[in-house]
C-alpha positions, -999 to +999 in steps of 0.1 A: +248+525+364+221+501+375+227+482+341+265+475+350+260+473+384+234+441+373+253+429+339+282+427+367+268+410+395+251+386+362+286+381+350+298+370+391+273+348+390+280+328+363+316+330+371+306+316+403+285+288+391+310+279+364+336+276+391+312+255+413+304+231+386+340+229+376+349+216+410+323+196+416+331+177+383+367+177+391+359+160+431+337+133+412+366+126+390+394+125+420+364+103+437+357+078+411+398+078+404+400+071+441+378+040+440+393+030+407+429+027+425+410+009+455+397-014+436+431-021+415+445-023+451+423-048+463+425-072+432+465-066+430+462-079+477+442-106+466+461-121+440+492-116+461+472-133+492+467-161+466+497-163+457+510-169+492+484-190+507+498-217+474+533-204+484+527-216+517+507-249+511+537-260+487+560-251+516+542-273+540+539-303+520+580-301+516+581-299+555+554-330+557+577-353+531+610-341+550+591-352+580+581-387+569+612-393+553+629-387+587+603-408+605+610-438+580+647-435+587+639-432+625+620-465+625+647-478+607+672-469+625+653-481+659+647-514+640+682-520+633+691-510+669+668-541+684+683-560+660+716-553+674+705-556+712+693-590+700+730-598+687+745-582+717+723-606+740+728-636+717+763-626+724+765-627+760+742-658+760+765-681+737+793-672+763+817-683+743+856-684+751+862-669+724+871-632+721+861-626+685+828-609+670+803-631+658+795-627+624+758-619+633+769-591+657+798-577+630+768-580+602+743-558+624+772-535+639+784-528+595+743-516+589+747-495+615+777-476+609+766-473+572+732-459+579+730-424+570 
């Protein structure tokens, strides 16, 4: 009985240890599968961070033209506008007794009302 009793506790063992080894190779392969899909994730953020940083700089230069263009026509505008106070006072200056609109001041007011 002492055989049986040893070829058994023999034949636990190596059950045991076959077991042990089994999930220690199985928790290094769910480990290295771990940092594989980390580092898949972190090129996959990166690229998308990329991505968005040129998303955004494109973005910004539309804002900056849309902004200059709206400056240009601003000035413009505000040129056009002294020009016209300049008509208006040329206007009142001249005094004249006649009723009718210069062709200066009809010239400035027609730029005006055309400007988009």
């Amino acid at each position: 009985m002492t055989r049986l009793a040893i070829g058994a506790a023999g034949m636990a063992l190596i059950v045991f240890l076959m077991g042990w080894f089994h999930y220690h190779q199985v928790d290094a392969a769910r480990q290295q599968g771990i940092r594989d899909e980390r580092l898949v994730w972190q090129q996959r953020q990166a690229a998308a961070e990329a991505k968005a940083e040129v998303d955004r700089k494109a973005a910004q230069e539309k804002i900056n033209a849309a902004e200059r263009s709206y400056l240009l026509t601003r000035a413009a505008a505000d040129v056009q506008k002294s020009e016209l106070k300049k008509a208006l006072d040329n206007e009142k200056a001249s005094a004249r007794a006649c009723a009718a609109v210069t062709r200066e001041l009809r010239d400035k007011l027609n730029l005006i009302g055309r400007h988009p």
